[in-house]
C-alpha positions as CSV (number, residue, x, y, z in Angstrom):
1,X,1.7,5.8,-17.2
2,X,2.4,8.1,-14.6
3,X,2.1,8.0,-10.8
4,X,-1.7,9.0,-10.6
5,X,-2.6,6.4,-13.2
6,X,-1.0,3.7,-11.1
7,X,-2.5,5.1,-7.9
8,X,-6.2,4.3,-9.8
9,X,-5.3,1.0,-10.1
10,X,-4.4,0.9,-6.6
11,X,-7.9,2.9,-5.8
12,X,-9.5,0.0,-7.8
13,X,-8.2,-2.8,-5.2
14,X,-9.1,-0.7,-2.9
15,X,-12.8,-0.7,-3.8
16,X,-12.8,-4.4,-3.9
17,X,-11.8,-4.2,-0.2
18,X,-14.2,-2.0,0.4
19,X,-17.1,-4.5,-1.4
20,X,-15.9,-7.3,0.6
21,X,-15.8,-5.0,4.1
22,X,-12.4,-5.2,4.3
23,X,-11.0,-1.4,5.9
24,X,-10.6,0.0,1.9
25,X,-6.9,0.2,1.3
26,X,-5.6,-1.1,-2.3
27,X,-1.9,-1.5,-3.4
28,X,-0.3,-1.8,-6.6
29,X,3.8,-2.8,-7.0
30,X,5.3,-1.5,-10.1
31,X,8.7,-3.1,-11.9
32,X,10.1,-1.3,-15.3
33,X,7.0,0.5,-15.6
34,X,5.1,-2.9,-15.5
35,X,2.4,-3.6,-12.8
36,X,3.6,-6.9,-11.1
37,X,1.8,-7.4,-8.0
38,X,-1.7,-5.8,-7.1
39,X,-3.5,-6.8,-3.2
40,X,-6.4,-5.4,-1.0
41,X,-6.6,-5.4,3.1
42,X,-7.6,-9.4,3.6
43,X,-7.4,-9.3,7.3
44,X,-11.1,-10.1,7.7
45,X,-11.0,-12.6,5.1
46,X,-8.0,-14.1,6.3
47,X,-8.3,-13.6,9.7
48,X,-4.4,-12.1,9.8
49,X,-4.0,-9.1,11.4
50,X,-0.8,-9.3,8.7
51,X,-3.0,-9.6,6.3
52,X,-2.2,-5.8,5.2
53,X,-2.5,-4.8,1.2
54,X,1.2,-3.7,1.3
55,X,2.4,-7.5,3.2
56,X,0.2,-9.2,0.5
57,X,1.5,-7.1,-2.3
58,X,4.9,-7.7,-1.5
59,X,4.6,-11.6,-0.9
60,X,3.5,-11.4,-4.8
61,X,6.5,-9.4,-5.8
62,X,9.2,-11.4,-4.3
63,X,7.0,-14.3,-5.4
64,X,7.1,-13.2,-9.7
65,X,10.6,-11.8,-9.3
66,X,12.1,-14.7,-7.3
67,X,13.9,-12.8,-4.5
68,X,13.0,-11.2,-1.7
69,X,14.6,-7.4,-2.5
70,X,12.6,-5.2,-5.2
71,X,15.1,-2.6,-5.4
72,X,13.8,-1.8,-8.7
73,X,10.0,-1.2,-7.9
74,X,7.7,0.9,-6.9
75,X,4.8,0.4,-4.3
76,X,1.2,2.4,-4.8
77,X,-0.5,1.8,-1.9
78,X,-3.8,4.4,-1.2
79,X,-2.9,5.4,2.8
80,X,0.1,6.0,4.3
81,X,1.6,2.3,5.6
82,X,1.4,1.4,9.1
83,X,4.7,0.3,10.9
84,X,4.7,-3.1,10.4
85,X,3.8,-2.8,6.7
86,X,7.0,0.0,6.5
87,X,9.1,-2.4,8.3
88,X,8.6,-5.0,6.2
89,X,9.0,-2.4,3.2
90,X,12.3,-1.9,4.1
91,X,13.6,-5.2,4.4
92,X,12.0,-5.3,0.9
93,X,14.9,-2.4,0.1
94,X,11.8,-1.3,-2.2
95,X,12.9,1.9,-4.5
96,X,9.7,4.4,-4.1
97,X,6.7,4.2,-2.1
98,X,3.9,6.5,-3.4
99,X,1.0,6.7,-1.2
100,X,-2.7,8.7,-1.4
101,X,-3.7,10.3,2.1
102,X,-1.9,10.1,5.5
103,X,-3.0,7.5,8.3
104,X,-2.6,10.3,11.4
105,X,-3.8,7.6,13.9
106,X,-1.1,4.4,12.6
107,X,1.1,5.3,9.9
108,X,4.9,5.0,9.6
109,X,5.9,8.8,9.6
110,X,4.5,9.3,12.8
111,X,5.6,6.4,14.8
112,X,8.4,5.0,12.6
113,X,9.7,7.8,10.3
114,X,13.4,5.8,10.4
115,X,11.6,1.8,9.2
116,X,12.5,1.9,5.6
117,X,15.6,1.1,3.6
118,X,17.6,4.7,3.7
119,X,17.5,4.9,-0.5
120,X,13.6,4.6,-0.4
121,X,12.0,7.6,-1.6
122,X,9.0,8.5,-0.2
123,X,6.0,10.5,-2.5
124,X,2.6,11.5,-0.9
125,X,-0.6,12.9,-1.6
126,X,-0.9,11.1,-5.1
127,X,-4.8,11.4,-5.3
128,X,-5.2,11.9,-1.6
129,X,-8.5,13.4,-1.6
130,X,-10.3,10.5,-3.4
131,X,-7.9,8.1,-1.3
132,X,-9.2,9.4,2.3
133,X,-12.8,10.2,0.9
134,X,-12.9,6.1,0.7
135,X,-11.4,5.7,3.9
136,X,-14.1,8.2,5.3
137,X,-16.9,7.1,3.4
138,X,-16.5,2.9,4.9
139,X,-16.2,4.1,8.3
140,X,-19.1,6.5,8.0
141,X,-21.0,3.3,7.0
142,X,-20.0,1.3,9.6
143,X,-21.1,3.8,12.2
């Protein structure tokens, strides 16, 4: 599989979120090219602001691998992550972040280029048209 199939998958959570009226972001952790951790936005749900498809994707990670540090993973995740998701990333010391369309308004590159672990690479615009056409289409509805 290669990095647009695993950003479907992630487009599938997203959907989910986006059924359940949760803002439509899906994420998708990869280790040795198996998919170990999958999460959607849950803040409504949850009621936690925290509640982010990134924070919940990595609980699950740590949580199947049994540490906290997934040097050896990748995260999908549909939009760009906010800071606090980023932060938390890189305390994570995650390998690769892939993500679909930038987040102009909160994400990391803007506000907190520096937030990850220094070996993380970064990929972007991995299906970003059908990630921000998502995005687009739940706000539209909600106005």
């Amino acid at each position: 599989m290669n990095d647009e199939d695993y950003m479907r998958q992630a487009l599938l959570e997203a959907q989910k979120g986006y059924d359940e009226g949760e803002v439509p972001v899906g994420a998708v952790i990869v280790c040795r090219g198996r998919v170990i951790a999958r999460a959607h936005n849950q803040t409504e749900r949850l009621t936690d602001v925290t509640a982010h498809a990134e924070m919940l994707a990595l609980t699950s990670a740590s949580n199947y691998l049994g540490g906290k540090y997934l040097t050896e993973c990748t995260l999908y995740v549909t939009v760009e992550p906010c800071t606090m998701c980023a932060g938390a990333l890189g305390w994570s010391q995650i390998s690769r972040i892939v993500y679909g369309c930038d987040d102009e308004k909160r994400g990391f590159q803007r506000f907190a280029p520096a937030a990850l672990h220094p070996k993380t690479e970064v990929t972007t615009g991995v299906l970003a048209g059908e990630c921000a056409r998502l995005m687009k289409d739940f706000f539209n509805a909600r106005r």
